[in-house]
N, C-alpha and C positions, 0 to 999 in steps of 0.2 A: 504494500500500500504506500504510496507516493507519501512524501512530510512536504508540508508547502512545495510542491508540484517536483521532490526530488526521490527517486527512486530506493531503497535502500535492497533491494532483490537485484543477485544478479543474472545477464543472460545464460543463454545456455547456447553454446554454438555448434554443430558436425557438421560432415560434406556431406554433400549428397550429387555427385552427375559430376565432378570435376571442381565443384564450387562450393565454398565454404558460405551457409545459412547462419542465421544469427535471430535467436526468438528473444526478444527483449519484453521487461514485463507489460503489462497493459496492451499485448497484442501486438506491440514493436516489431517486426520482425522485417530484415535484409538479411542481399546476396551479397556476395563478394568474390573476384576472384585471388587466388591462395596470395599471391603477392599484396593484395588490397587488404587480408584479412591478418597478414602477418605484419604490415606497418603500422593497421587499428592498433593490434595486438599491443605492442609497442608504445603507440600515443596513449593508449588509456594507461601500462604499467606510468609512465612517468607521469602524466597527468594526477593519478590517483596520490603517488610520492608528493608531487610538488602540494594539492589537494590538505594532505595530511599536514606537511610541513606550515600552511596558513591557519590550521584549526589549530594546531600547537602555539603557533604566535597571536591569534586570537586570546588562547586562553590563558595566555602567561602575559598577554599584554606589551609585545615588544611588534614594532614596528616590521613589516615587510620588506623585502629588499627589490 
């Protein structure tokens, strides 16, 4: 169930026919080809890292860089 419009479930991704599918909650769901879904792959880990690193400065109260 979304928290002010933000997901906290994650997707669930396989191939299927050559192409990497991706069901995201609330009926989300895309294609990707393998090279498209290996860079996602990648944006969301660091994304998620940088993500964490502001909710730590959030809650300790020091400025972002």
């Amino acid at each position: 169930m979304p928290r002010d419009g933000v997901f906290d479930e994650s997707g669930k991704a396989y191939a299927e026919e050559g192409q990497v599918m991706l069901d995201g909650p609330d009926g989300v769901a895309i294609s990707m080809t393998p090279d498209a879904a290996d860079e996602t792959g990648h944006e969301l880990i660091r994304a998620a890292s940088e993500a964490r690193e502001q909710i730590g400065e959030m809650e300790s109260g020091t400025p972002g860089g």
